[in-house]
C-alpha positions in Angstrom: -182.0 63.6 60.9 -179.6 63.3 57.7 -175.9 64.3 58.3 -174.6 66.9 55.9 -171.5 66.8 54.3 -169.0 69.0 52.4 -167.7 67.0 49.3 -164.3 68.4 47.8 -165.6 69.8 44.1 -162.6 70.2 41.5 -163.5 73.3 39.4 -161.9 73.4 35.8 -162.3 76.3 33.0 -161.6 74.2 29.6 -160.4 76.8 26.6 -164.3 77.2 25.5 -165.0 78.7 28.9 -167.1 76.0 30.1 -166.6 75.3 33.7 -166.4 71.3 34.3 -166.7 70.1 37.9 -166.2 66.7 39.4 -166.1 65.1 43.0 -163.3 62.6 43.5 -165.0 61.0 46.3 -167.8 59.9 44.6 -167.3 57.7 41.4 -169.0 59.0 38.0 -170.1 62.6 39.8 -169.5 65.1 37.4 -171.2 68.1 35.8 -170.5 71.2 33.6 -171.7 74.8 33.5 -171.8 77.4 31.5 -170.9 79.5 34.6 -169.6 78.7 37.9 -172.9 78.8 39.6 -174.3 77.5 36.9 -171.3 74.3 37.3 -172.2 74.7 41.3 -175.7 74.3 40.9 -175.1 71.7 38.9 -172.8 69.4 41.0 -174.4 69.8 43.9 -177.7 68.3 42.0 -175.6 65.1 40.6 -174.1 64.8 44.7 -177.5 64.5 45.7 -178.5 62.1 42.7 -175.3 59.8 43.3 -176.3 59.5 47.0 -179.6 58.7 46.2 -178.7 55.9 43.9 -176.2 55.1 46.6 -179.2 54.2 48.8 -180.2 51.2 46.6 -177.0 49.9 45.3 -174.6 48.4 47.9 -171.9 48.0 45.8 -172.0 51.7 44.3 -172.0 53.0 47.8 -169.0 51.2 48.8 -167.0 53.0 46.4 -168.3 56.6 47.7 -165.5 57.5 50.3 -167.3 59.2 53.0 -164.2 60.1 54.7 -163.0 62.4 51.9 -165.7 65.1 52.6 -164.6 67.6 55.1 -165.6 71.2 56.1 -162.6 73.4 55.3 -163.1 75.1 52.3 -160.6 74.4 49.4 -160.1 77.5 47.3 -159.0 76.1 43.6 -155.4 76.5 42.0 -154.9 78.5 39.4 -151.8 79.1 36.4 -149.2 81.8 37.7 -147.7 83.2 34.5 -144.1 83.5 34.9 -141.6 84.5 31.8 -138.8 82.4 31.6 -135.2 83.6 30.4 -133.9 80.5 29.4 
């Protein structure tokens, strides 16, 4: 039976609106959306690609770290505006 594993995503907004998500722990895993399930949807269909090309190539695989998914649940960071007086 497969294992399952919870990859870290990193969640961005650029200035267009378009959310842009990537997974450090997997080299060249990244996706956009036009929403943020959209950009969910969309990683979690490029996880399951890289790990399937991951099956046939050794060398790709060895760069996924497999140590760097983990089940708590990371929640973003966001800009705190704050007005400066100097």
């Amino acid at each position: 039976m497969p294992k399952v594993k919870n990859f870290k995503v990193i969640i961005e907004q650029d200035e267009d609106g378009i959310f842009i998500t990537e997974v450090p722990a997997i080299p060249g895993c990244y996706t956009q959306g036009r929403t943020y399930e959209e950009a969910v949807k969309g990683i979690k269909e490029v996880i399951e690609l890289c790990l399937e090309e991951a099956k046939d190539d050794p060398v790709y695989r060895a760069k996924i770290d497999l140590d760097e998914s983990s089940p708590e649940k990371f929640l973003g960071v966001t800009s705190v505006p704050v007005r400066v007086s100097f």
